[in-house]
N, C-alpha and C positions, 0 to 999 in steps of 0.2 A: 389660430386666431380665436379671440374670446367673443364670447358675445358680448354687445355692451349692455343687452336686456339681464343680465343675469345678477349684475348687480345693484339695478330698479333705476340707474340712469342713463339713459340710449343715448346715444354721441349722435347717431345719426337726426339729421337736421327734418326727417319724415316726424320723429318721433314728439316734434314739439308740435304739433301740429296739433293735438290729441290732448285731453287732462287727464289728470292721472286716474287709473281703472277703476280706484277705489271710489271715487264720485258715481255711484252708481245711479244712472238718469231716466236708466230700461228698466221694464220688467223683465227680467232673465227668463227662457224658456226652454225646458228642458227638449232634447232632441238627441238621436242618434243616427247621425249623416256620418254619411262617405263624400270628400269632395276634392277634387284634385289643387293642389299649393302649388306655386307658380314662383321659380327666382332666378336671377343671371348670378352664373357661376364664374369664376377665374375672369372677372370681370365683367363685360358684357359678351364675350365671346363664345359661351354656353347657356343653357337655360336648363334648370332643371325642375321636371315634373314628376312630383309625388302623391299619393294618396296619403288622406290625414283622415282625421274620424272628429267631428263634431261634436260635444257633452252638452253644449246649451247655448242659446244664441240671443240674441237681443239687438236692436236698433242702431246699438255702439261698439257692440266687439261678439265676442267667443269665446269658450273655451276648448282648446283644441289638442288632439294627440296627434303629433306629425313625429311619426320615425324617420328622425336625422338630426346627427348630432350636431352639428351646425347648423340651427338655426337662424336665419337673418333678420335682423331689423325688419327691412322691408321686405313684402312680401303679394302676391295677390292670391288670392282665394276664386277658384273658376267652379262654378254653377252647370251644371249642364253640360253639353257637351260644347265648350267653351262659348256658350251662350253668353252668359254672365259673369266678371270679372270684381271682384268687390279689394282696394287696396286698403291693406294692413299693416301694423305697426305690434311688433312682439314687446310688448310690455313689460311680463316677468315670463321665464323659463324658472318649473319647477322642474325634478325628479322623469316626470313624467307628461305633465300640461303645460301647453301654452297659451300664457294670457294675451288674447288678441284683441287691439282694438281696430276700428276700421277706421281707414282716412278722411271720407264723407257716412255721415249718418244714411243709414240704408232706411227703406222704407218699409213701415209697419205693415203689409199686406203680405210684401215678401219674405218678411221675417215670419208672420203669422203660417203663409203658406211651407215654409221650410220646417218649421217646428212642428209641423201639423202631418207633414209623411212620415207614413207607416213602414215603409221598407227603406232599409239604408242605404241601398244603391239606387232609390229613385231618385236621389240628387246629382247622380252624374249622368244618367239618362237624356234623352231629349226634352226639353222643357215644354210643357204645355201650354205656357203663357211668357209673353212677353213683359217682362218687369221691366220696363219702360213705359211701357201704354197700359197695362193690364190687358190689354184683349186676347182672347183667345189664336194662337197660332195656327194658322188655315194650313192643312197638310194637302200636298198638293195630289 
């Protein structure tokens, strides 16, 4: 089965939800995250979880390297250790990237704090703030 992102018009009814990627709205920020992709397989009767790698983030999408050759329309992007869930829409599939945009605009602090870690696997770590509330998460 084809993608339908691949050749730049998504059948799936996620996909209008979103303008098209090239309207750039974000400042784009460059980043090297690890973060687990999230999708239902063989319909909803599977889920499957991968690691993907980050290139750069912004307010309204990503770009992304997930190894798997089917890639889906829809998709969610999990933060943390399934702390945070952000839904996505695959845009274009190159070679190698995929262009993501997300379903609701995410928030500029959280984007700021994403772009801003230094090691690649602290984004699948346990998160130190609650990107709902920004407060700090009281360990108990």
């Amino acid at each position: 089965m084809e993608n339908p992102a691949l050749n730049g018009t998504p059948k799936h009814y996620l996909g209008k939800l979103v303008e098209e990627i090239e309207a750039r709205r974000w400042l784009r920020r460059d980043c090297d995250l690890m973060v687990r992709v999230m999708f239902p397989a063989k319909g909803v009767k599977q889920v499957v979880i991968l690691n993907a790698r980050l290139i750069d983030i912004s307010e309204g999408g990503t770009l992304a390297i997930i190894p798997y050759e089917q890639v889906p329309t829809h998709f969610y992007i999990i933060i943390g250790k399934f702390q945070y869930n952000i839904g996505c829409v695959a845009r274009k599939v190159d070679r190698e990237y995929v262009h993501v945009e997300f379903i609701k605009t995410q928030n500029t602090r959280l984007i700021n704090y994403l772009s801003r870690l230094e090691r690649r696997f602290d984004s699948m770590n346990e998160l130190k703030y609650d990107f709902r509330t920004f407060e700090k998460i009281r360990q108990p």
